[in-house]
N, C-alpha and C positions, 0 to 999 in steps of 0.2 A: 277087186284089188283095193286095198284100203292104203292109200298113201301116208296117213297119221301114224301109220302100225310098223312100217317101214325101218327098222333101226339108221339105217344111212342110207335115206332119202336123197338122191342129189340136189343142190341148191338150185336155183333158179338160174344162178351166175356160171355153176358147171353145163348146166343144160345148156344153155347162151354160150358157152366156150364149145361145147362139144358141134350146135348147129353150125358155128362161125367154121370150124372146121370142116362139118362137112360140107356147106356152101363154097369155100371156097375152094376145096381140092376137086367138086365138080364142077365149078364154075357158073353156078349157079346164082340167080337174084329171088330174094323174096320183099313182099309186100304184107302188110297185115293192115287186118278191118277188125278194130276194137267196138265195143260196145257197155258191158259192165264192166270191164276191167280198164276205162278211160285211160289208155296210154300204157298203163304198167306193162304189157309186152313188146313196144316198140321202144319201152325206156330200156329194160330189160335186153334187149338183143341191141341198143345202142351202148350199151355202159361197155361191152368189148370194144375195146380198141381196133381200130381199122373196119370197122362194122358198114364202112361207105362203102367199100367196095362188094358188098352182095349185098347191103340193104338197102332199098330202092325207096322204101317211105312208106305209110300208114296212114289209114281217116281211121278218127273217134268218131265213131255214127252212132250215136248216144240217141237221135232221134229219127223216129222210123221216115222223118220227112230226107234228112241225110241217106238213109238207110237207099230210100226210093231216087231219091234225085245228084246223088255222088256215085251210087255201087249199083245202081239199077237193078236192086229189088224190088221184083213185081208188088205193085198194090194191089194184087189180088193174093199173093204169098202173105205177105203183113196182114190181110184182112182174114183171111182163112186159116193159118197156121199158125201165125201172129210175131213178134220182132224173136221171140224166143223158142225159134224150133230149128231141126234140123234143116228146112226147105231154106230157112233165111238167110244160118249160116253158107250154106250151099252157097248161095246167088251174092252175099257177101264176100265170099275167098272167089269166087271168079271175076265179081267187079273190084275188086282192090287190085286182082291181077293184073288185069285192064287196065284199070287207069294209073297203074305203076308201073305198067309195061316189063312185071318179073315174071321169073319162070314159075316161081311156087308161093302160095300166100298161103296166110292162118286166118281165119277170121271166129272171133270169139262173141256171143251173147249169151247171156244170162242171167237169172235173178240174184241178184247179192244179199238184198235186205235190208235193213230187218223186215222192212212191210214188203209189198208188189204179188209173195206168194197168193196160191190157191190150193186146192185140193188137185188140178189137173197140174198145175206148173206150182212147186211149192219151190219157197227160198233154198237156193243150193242149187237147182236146176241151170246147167249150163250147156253149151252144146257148142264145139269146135269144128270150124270146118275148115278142112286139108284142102291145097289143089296144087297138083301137080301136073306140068302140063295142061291137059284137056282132062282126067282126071280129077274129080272131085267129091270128098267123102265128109261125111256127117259123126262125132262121136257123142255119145249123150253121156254127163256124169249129176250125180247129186253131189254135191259136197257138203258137209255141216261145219259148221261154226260160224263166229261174225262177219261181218260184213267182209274186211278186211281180209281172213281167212279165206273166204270163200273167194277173192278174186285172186288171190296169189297160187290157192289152189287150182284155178282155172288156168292162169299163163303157166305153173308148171306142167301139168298135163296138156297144153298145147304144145310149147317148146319138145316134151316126148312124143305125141304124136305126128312132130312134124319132121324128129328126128329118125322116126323108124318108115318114115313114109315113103312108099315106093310103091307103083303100081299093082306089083304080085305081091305085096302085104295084107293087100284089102280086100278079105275075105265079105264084110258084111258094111253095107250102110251106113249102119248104124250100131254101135257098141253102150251097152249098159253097165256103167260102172258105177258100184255104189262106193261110194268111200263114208268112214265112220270116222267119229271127232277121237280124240286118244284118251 
């Protein structure tokens, strides 16, 4: 799925109106655990109005020390998989859960840029994890462009994963999305 390609892509702020909706007509709290995208999805789902009442609160665990000791991500997950995989965001969206005491969190890491790439994790690499419930899912995307790009690309594709997210949705772990710059 290439998001760039999109002719009427929804905004970030529609995505943020449409979860506020579904949050609230299920009665439902979420929590979010940022990481490259420092805040932009907890500012994002606060910019709606009345956003207190299902949104519980959010850490920027920017540093795997956070990561380990806020969201209680093994230091053996961080040492072997490393802050940018699917195991981290995993153990991410359950400790945000946790310690926001909601029903469903997002949690986001991945490389923005310009430097940090590799050939195994190259810039663009991001990985969202869902948790619904006891439920908890992993999506992997590359995205291209700057910096900037690449993190706004990341909270939009969470905001959607988090608004189709439902137990019988998640057929797989893990999803490979390539997106391409326009």
């Amino acid at each position: 799925m290439a998001y760039n390609n999109l002719p009427n892509k929804p905004s970030v702020t529609m995505l943020a109106k449409k979860l506020a909706a579904l949050l609230t007509q299920k009665a439902q709290t979420l929590a979010v655990a940022e990481s490259c995208t420092g805040g932009l999805l907890g500012g994002a789902i606060t910019t709606i109005a009345g956003s207190s009442t299902y949104f519980k609160g959010g850490v920027i665990s920017y540093g795997n020390d956070v990561k380990r000791r806020v969201l209680g991500v093994p230091r053996q997950v961080l040492d072997k998989s490393g802050a940018v995989s699917a195991q981290a965001v995993k153990s991410m969206a359950r400790g945000v859960k946790e310690v926001c005491d909601a029903d469903c969190a997002i949690a986001i890491s991945g490389i923005a840029g310009p430097g940090g790439g590799s050939a195994k994790k190259p810039v663009g690499l991001v990985f969202v994890g869902i948790c619904v419930g006891k439920d908890v899912r992993s999506y992997r995307y590359v995205f291209r462009g700057n910096r900037q790009e690449i993190r706004r690309q990341a909270v939009r594709a969470a905001l959607q994963k988090m608004i189709t997210a439902t137990p019988s949705s998640y057929t797989q772990s893990i999803h490979n999305i390539h997106v391409s710059r326009r």
